[in-house]
N, C-alpha and C positions, 0 to 999 in steps of 0.2 A: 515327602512332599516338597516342591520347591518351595525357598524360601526368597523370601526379599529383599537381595543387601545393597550395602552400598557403599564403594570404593573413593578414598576421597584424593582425588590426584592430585591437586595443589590448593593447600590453605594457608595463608599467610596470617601472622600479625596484626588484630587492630578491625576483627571483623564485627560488625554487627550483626545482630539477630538474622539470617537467612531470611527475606521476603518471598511470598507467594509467589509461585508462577504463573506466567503472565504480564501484563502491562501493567503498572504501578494506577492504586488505586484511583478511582476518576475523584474530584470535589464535587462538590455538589454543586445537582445542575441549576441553572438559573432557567428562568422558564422563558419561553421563545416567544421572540418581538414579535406582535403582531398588530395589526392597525397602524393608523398613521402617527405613532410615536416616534422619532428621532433617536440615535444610538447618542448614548451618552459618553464623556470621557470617563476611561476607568482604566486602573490599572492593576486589573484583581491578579492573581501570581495563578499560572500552570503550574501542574505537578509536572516532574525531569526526575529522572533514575539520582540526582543530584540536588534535588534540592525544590523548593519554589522558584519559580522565575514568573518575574512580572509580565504581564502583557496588554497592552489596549485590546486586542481580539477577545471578543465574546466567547470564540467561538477558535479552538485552535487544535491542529497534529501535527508534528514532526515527527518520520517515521526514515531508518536508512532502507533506503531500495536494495542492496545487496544482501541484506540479512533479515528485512521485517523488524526490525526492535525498534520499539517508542524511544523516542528521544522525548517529546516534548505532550500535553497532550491536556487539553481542558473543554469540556461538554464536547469531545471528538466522537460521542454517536447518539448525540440531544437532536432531534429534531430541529433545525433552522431554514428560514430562506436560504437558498442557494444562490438567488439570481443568475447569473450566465456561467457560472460553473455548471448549472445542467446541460448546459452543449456540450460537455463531456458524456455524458451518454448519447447524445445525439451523435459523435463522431464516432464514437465507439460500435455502435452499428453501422458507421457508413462505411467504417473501415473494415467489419467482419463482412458486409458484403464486399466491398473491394476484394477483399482477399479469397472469399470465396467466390467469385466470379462474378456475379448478381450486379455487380455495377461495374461503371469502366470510368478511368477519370476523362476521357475525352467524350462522355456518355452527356447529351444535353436533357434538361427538364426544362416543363413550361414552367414561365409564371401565373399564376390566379392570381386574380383579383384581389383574393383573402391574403396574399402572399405580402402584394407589391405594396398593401395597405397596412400592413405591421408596423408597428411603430414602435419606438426605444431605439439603440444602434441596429443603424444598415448599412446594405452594403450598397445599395440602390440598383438594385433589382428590376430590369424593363416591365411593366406591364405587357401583358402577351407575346414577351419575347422569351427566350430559352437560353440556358445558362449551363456553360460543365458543369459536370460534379467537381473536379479540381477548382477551378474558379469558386465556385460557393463553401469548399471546404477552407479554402483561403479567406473568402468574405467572412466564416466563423471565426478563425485561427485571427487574424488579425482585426478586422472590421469587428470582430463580435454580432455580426449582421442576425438579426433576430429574423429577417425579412430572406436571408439565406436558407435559413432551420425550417423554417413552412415551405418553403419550396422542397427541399429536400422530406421533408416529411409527407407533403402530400405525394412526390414523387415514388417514393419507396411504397405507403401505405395505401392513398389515398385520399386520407384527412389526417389534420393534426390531430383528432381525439382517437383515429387508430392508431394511428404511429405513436400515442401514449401509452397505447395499450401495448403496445409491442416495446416502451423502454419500461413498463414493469414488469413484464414478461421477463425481460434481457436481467432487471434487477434480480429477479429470482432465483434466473439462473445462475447468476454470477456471488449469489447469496450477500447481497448487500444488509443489512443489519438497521435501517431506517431511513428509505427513501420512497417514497410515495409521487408519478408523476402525474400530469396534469395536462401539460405542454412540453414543445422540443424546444423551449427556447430559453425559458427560464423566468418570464415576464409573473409578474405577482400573479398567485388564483388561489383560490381557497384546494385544500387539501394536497398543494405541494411541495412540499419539503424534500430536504437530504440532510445528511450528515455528516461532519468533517470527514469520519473512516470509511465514508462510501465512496465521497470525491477522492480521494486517496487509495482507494483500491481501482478506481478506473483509470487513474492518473497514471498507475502503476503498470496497469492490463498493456494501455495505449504502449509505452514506451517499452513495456518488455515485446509484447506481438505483434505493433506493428510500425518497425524502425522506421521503414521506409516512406508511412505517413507522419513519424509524430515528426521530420523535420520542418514540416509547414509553420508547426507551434513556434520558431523562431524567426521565422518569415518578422520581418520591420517595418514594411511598406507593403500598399500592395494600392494598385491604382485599376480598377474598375468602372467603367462612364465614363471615363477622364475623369474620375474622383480619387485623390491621392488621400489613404488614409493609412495612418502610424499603428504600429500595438501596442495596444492597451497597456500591457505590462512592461513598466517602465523596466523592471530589472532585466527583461529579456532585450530593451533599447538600449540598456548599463552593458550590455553582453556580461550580466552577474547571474541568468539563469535561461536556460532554453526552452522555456513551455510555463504554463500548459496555458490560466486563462485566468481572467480578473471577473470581476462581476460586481453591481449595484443596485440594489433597491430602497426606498426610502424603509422601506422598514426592517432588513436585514443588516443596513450600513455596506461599507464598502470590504469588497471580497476576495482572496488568493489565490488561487493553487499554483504552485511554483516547483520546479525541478531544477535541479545545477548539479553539473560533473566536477570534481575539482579533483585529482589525482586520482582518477580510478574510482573514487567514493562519487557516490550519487544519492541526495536527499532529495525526500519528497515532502514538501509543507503547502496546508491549506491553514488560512486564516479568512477568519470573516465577522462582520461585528463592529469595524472601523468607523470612527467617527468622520475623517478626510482621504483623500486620495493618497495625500502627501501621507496623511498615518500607516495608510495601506502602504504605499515603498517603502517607507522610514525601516516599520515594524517587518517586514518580509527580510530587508536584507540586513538589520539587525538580527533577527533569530535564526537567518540563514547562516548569516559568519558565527555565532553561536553554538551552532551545530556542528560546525566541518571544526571548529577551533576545540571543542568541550569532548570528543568525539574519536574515537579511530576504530578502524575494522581489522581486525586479528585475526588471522589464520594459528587455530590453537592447536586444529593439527594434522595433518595432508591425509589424503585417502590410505592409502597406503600404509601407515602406521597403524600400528595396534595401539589399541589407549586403552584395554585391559583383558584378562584372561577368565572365560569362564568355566566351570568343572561341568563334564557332561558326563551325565549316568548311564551307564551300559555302551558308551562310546568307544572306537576303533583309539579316541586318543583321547589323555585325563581330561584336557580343554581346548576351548576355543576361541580364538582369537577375536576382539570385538574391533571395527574400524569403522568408520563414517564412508556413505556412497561417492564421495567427493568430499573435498577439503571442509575441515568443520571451522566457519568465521563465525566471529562473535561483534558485534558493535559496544567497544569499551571503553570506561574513559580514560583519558591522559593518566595514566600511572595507576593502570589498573592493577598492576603486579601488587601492589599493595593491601588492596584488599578482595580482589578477588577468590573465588572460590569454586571449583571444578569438582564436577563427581559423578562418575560411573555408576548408574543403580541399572541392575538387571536381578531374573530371578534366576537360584540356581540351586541343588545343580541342575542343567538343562537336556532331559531326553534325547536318547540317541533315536533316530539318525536326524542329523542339523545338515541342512541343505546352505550351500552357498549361499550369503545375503539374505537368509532367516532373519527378522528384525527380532531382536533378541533385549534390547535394553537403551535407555539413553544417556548422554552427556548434560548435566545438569550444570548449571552455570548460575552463580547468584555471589551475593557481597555487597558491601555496603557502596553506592552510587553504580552498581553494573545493571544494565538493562537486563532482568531474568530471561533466561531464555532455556530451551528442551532441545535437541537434535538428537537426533536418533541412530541409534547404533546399529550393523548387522554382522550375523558370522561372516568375517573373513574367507575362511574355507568352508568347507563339507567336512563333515565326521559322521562317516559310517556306523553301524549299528554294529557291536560284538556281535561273531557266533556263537551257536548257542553253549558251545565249551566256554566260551568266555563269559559269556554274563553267566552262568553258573559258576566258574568260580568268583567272581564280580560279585555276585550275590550272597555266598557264601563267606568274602573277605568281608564285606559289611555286616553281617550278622556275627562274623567272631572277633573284631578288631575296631568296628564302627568306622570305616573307613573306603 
């Protein structure tokens, strides 16, 4: 019978106890603002592969885009106000139609009545006039135009309360883990919420599937009516981060999602829970330098390489070669060599015949401050099945020799 072992590539000096797999445990959640209470100042600590670290956010994830591994991460899938981070679902459909044909951005919609009378940020919107979709994905991106989102919403669905029905649909499909909608817009209503890991997975979607829209999210100006208005997110003003979208309501506090490229690496942080505007910049582009500084992504080891050998039973050859489908990165921190820890676990030995790229075992990754992480291994080659001279003597050396 196979059994389950496990190879350990590199251990160093000075390790602590191996942590579970997965995201480093959450703290416990605080229960979600509602009614018209005010966010307080607080400076309760997130949990970091590293450590506590403080934060004003209620409500916070740091995550790297190129690997998925938590950096940073407290009540990131508690139920809270989103406020206008949910126009990240709202774009997220307008761009899955774009791409699939169903809208065009030089396509105009009307405005209603229900539209042009929205209230919170607009982008001011004509009453009974019509509007591109690129102009009103702009009025989102930049304007945060609430009075955009119902146009588009009624335009796609028909009414805002179907096009809700269609961003829970969308949530399901994309298997969001607590987000309940209501509205496209993001304006207060009973029963809807999100949660940092779900703005964080759309955040992610936009920018990996659809490049070609998420450059709007750094759009600076954008002047509509003759109304000139700035983006919200000052670090995307700072040119310190390009996307995605800020948000506020009096009972959620003031709101993140933010991306920035900086040699190749790309984080994604949502914060929410702020007591001022200025705290919301302050704190984003503090835990952003944080990130890129506490941080680096490691190629541990190219497709191509074998990272170890498995023994296959009744096989054309004793083993097989394990590698990664593409380069294996890891998100680590500064002077991980230290206490990092790497380990092949597959089961073996492995029946013949192994087909090329048979997923066979993973790369395990853990140590004291390294975000945990799993990638997955597959044969290298194919290994044929002995003829039946062979596994008869094959089966015969193992019954006289154990071997």
């Amino acid at each position: 019978m196979p059994a389950r072992r496990s190879l350990l590539l590199a251990s160093l000096a000075g390790l602590l106890p191996a942590p579970a797999l997965g995201a480093p445990p959450e703290p416990a959640a605080l229960p979600m603002l509602a009614g018209p209470h005010p966010i307080k100042r607080t400076f309760i600590p997130a949990a970091t592969p590293l450590g506590p670290v403080g934060t004003e956010a209620r409500w916070a994830l740091i995550t790297d885009f190129n690997t998925g591994a938590t950096l940073l991460h407290k009540n990131s899938t508690a139920a809270m106000p989103p406020s206008s981070m949910t126009k990240l679902m709202t774009l997220y459909i307008v761009y899955s139609m774009l791409k699939a044909g169903r809208l065009k951005l030089d396509q105009t919609l009307p405005v209603s009545r229900n539209a042009w009378r929205t209230g919170g940020s607009k982008m001011f919107v004509p009453l009974g006039g019509e509007v591109s979709v690129l102009d009103l994905i702009k009025g989102i991106e930049v304007d945060s135009g609430n009075d955009a989102c119902v146009v588009l919403a009624e335009g796609i669905s028909g009414s805002q309360a179907a096009f809700a029905e269609l961003m829970n649909r969308t949530a399901a499909k994309l298997h969001l883990v607590n987000s309940h909608f209501v509205n496209a817009t993001g304006l207060p209503a009973p029963g809807h919420y999100m949660c940092c890991r779900d703005i964080a997975t759309l955040a992610r979607l936009i920018i990996s599937e659809f490049p070609e829209y998420y450059r709007y999210a750094s759009q600076k100006v954008f002047t509509f009516s003759n109304i000139k208005q700035y983006n919200r997110n000052q670090l995307v003003q700072q040119n310190l981060a390009d996307g995605l979208k800020t948000g506020y309501t009096y009972a959620g506090g003031y709101g993140l999602c933010a991306s920035a490229l900086r040699a190749g690496r790309r984080i994604i942080m949502v914060l929410n829970g702020m007591p001022t505007e200025r705290d919301r910049t302050a704190e984003g582009l503090r835990l952003l330098d944080w990130s890129f500084r506490s941080f680096e992504d490691v190629t541990l080891f190219r497709a191509s390489t074998p990272v170890a050998a498995v023994p296959v039973w009744l096989g054309a050859a004793a083993t097989v070669p394990l590698a990664g489908r593409a380069d294996l990165v890891a998100t680590l921190p500064h002077g991980w060599r230290r206490t990092a820890r790497i380990r092949a676990t597959y089961d073996a030995p492995v029946p013949a015949p192994v087909s090329a790229g048979q997923p066979l075992g993973s790369l395990l990754l853990d140590g004291a401050g390294v975000p945990p992480a799993r990638l997955p291994l597959y044969a290298a080659v194919a290994v044929p099945r002995l003829g039946l001279a062979g596994r008869a003597i094959a089966v015969l050396t193992h019954l006289a020799f154990g071997r």
